[in-house]
C-alpha positions as CSV (number, residue, x, y, z in Angstrom):
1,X,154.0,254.3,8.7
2,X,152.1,254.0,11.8
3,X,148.8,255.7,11.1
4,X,146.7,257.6,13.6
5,X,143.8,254.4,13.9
6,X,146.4,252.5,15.0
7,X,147.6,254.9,18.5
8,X,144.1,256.1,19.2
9,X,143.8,252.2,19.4
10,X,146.5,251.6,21.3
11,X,145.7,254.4,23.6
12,X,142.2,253.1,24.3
13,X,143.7,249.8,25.1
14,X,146.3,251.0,27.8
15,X,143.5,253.0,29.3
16,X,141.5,249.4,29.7
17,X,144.3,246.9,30.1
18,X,145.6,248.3,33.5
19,X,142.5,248.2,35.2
20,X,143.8,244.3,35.1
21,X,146.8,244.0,35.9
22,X,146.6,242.9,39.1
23,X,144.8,239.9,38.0
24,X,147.4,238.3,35.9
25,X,149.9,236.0,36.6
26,X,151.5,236.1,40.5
27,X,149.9,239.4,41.1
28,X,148.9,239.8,44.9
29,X,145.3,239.2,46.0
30,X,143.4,242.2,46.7
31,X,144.6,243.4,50.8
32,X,148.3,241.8,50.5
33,X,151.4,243.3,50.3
34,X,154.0,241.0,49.3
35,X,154.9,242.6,46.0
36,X,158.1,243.5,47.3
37,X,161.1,244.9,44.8
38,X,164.1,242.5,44.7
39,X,166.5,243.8,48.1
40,X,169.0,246.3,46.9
41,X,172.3,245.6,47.7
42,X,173.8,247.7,50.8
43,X,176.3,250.1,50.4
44,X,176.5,250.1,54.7
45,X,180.5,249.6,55.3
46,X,180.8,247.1,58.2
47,X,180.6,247.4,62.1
48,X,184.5,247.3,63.3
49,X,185.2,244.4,65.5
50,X,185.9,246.7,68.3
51,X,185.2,250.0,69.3
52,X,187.9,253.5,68.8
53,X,189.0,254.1,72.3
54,X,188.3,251.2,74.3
55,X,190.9,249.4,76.1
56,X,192.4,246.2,75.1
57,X,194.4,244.1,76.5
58,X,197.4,245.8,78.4
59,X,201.2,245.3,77.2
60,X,204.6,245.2,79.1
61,X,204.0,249.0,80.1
62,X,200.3,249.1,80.2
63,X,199.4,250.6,77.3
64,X,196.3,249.9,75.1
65,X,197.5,246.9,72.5
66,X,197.3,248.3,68.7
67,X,193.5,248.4,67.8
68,X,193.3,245.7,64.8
69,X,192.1,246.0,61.5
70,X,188.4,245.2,61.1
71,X,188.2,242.4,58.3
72,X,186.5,243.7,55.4
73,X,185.6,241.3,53.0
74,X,185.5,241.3,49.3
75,X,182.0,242.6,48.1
76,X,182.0,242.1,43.7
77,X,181.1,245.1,41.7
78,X,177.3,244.6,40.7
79,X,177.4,243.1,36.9
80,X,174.7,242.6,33.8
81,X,172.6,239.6,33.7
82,X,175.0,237.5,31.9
83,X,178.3,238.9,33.4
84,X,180.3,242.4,32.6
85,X,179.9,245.6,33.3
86,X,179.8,247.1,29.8
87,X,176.9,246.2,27.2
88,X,178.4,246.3,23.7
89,X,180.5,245.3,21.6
90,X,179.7,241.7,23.8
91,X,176.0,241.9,23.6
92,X,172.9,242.1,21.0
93,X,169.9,243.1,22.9
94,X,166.5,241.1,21.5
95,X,163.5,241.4,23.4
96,X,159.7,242.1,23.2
97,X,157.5,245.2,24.6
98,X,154.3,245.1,26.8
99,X,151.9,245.0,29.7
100,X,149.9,242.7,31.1
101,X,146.2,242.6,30.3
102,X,146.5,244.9,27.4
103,X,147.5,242.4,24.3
104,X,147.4,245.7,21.7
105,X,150.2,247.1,23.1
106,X,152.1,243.8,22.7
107,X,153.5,240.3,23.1
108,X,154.8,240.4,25.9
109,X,151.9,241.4,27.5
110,X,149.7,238.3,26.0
111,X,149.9,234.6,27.5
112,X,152.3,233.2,30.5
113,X,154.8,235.9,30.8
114,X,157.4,232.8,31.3
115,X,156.3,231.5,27.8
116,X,157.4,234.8,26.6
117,X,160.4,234.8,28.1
118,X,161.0,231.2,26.4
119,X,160.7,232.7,23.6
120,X,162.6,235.8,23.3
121,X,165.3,233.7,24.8
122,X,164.9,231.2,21.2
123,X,164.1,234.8,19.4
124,X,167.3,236.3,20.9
125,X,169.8,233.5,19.7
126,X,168.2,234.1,16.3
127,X,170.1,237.4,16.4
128,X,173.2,236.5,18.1
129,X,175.3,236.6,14.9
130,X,179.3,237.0,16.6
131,X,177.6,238.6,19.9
132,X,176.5,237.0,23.2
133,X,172.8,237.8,23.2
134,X,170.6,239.0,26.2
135,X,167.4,238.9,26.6
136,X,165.1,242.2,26.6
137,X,162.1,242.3,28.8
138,X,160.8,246.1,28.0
139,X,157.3,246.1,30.3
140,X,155.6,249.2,29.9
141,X,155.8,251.4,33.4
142,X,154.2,254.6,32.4
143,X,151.2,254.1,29.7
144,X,150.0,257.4,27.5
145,X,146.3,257.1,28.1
146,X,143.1,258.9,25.1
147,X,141.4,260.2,28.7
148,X,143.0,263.2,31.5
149,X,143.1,261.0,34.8
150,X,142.3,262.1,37.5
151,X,145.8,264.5,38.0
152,X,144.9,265.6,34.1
153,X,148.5,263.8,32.6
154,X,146.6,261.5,30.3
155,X,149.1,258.3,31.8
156,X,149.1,255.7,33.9
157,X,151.6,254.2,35.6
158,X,151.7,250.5,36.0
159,X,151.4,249.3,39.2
160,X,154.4,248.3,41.4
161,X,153.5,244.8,41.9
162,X,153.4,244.4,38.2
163,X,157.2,245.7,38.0
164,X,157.8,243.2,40.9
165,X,157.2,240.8,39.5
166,X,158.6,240.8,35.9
167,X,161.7,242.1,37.5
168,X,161.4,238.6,39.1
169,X,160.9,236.5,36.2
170,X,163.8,239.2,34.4
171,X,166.6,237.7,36.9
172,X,165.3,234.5,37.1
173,X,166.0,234.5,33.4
174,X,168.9,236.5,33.1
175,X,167.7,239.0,31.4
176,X,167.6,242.8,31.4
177,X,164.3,244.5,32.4
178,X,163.5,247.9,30.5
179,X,160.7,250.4,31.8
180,X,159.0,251.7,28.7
181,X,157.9,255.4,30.0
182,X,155.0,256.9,27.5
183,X,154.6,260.2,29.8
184,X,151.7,261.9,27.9
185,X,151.3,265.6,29.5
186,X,153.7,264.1,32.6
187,X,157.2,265.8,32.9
188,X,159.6,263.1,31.7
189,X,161.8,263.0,34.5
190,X,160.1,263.3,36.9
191,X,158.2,259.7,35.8
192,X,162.2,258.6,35.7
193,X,162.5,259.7,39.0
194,X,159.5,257.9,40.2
195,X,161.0,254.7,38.9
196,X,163.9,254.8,41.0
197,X,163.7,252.1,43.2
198,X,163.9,250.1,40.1
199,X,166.6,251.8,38.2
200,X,169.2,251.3,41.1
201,X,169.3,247.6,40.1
202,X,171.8,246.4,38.1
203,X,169.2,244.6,35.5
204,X,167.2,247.6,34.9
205,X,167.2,249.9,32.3
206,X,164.9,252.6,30.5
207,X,163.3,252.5,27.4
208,X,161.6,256.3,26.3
209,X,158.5,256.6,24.0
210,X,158.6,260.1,23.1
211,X,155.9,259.9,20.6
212,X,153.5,259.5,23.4
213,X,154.9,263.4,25.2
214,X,152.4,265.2,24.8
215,X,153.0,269.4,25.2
216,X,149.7,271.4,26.6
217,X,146.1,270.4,25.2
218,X,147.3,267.7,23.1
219,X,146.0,264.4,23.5
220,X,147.4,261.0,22.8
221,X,146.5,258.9,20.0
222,X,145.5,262.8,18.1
223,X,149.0,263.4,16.9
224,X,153.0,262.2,17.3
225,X,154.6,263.6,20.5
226,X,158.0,265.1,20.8
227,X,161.3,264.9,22.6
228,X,164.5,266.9,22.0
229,X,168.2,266.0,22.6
230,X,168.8,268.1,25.6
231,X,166.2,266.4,27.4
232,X,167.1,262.7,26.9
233,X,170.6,264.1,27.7
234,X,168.8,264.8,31.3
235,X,167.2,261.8,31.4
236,X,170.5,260.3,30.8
237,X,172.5,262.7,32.9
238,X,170.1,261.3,35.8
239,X,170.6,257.7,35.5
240,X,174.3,258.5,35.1
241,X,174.3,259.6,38.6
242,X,172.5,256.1,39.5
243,X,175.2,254.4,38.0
244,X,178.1,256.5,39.6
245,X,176.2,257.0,43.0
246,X,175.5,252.7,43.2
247,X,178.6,251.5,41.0
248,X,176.1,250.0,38.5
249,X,177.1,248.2,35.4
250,X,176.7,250.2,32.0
251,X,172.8,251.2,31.7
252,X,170.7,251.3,28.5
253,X,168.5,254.3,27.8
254,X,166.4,253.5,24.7
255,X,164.3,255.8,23.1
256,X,162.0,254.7,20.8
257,X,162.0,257.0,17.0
258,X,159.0,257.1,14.6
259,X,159.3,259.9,13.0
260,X,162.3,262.4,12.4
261,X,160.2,265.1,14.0
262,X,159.6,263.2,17.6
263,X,162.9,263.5,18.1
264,X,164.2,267.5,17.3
265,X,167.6,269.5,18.0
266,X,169.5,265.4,18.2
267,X,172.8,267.4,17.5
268,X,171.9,268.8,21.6
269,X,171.9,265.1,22.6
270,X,175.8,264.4,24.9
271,X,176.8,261.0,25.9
272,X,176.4,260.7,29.7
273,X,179.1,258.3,31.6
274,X,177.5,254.6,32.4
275,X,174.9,255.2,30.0
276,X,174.4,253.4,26.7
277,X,172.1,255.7,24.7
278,X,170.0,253.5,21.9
279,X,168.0,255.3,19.3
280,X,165.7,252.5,18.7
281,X,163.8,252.7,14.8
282,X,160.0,252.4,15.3
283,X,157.3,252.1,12.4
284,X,155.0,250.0,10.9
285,X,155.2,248.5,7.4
286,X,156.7,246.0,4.9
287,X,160.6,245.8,4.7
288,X,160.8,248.2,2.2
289,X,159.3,251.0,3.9
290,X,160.5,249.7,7.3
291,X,164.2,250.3,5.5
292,X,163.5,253.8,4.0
293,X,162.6,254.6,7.6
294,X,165.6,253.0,9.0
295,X,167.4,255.4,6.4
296,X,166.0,258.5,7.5
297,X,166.3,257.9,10.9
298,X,170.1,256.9,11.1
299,X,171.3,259.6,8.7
300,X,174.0,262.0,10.5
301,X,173.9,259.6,14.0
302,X,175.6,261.5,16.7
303,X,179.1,260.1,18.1
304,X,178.4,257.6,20.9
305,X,174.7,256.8,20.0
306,X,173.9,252.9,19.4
307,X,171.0,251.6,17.0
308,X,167.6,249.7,17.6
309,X,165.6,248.2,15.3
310,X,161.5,247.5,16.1
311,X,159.4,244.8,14.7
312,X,155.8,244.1,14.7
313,X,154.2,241.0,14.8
314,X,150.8,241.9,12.9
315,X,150.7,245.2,11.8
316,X,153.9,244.5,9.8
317,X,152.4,242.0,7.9
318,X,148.9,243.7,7.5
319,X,148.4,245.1,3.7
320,X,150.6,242.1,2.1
321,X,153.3,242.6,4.2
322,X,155.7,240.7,6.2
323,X,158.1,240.3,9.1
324,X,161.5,241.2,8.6
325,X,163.8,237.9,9.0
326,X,166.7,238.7,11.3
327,X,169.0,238.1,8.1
328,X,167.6,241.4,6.9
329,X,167.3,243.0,10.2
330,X,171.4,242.3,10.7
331,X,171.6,243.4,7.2
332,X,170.7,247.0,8.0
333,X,173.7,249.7,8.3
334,X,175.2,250.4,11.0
335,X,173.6,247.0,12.3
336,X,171.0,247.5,15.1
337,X,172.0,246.2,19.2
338,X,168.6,246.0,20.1
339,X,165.9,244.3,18.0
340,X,162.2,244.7,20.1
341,X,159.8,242.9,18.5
342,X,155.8,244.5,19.5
């Protein structure tokens, strides 16, 4: 469904659009610093009001009064956006996918970004259907690029004062924030890993493109990419021990599923504590096709594994197409908990 033309396309795009991404919106002017990530909360326990061993004041005999209790007071567990710790059965994800300065690679990266998140606010409601729903902003971190770079990975990784400042507009909004990571020749986790100072947040979560992976002397935009279950399970093992290590509400780890072959050994893929693993359905096409996909790629789901469904504004209704009406979309079986639109 999605044809070569359309990645190499893509690919050149990403490759152009984040030489301007510090130009858009709030980005800093060139020589400041103030794209700061939001302040983490502190995990420091409290300075005791007094000290062990010193003396207090002296009773009937002269011996040290009772040290008191240092007041601790109540800190609240970190929560979602819009309250709780777990993600479903409450919520629907609905959301859309982009960058900044790169309209291909879609809408969210095109226009005010707090148009957009108007928008998929209206969009979201559309899907709600018996669920609360929450917002999606997935912002591409880590963009598969048609050229090496300079370290020879063929990605780029979006600057932090970019991630700044969606994560911004993301709690301003009450919305979760998803990292896209398209690692071309990159180790996967270790572009996780790099994202860490945004994962610890409790509105954060991943979203994986594995069809941008590249293995050695493939390029992106050439051919489809490829993950396997064991590592998404590391990828999920790792943001468990965020989760456990901060006390983080429930964290979703999309992936992103063209193709039955960018995703191989599944039956590998184990259900990591805190994590809500979402095999999202990608592909281009009209409803039919976009359904024979959705067929394919949910046959024989493993045990613990939620559904997405993806939706594209123009290339969806290129060739006489159209776009899915979330009627249909809820339709679909088992019925998707995150709907992306690109």
């Amino acid at each position: 469904m999605a044809g070569v033309g359309r990645r190499e396309m893509l690919a050149a795009s990403a490759a152009a659009g984040l030489t301007l991404l510090t130009g858009c919106g709030e980005a800093p002017s060139p020589g400041r610093s103030d794209a700061k990530p939001a302040p983490r909360p502190s995990h420091t326990s409290p300075t005791p009001s007094s000290t062990p061993g010193s003396s207090g004041p002296s009773g009937s005999h002269g011996s040290p009064a009772p040290a008191r209790t240092p007041h601790r007071p109540h800190r609240p567990r970190p929560e979602l956006p819009r309250g709780g710790r777990e993600l479903f059965p409450r919520y629907r994800m609905v959301g859309f996918c982009g960058l900044p300065g790169a309209a291909a690679l879609g809408r969210l990266g095109t226009g005010d970004p707090a148009e957009r998140a108007d928008e998929i606010e209206k969009t979201a409601r559309r899907f709600a259907a018996g669920r609360e729903p929450l917002p999606v902003l997935e912002l591409l971190a880590v963009v598969a690029n048609s050229t090496p770079g300079p370290d020879g990975t063929y990605r780029s990784r979006t600057p932090a004062a970019t991630i700044a400042r969606f994560h911004r507009l993301a709690r301003r909004r009450r919305a979760m924030l998803l990292l896209n990571v398209q690692p071309g020749r990159a180790a996967v986790l270790d572009e996780v890993k790099a994202l860490r100072e945004w994962l610890v947040h409790p509105d954060v979560g991943l979203a994986l493109d594995p069809e941008w992976e590249m293995g050695p002397g493939e390029v992106p935009g050439d051919s489809f990419g490829r993950t396997d279950g064991h590592e998404l399970t590391s990828v999920a093992r790792y943001l468990s021990g965020l989760v456990e290590a901060h006390d983080l509400p429930e964290k979703p780890l999309v992936f992103h599923q063209v193709a039955t072959s960018v995703v191989r050994e599944q039956s590998a893929l184990r259900p990591q504590p805190g994590v809500a693993l979402i095999k999202s359905a990608d592909g281009i096409g009209s409803p039919g096709l976009k359904r024979g996909t959705w067929r394919r790629l949910v046959r024989d789901l493993p045990d613990g594994l939620h559904t997405g469904f993806k939706l594209f504004y123009e290339e969806d209704a290129q060739g006489g197409g159209r776009l899915m009406t979330p009627k249909e979309v809820l339709a679909l079986r088992p019925q998707p908990e995150y709907v992306m639109y690109e």
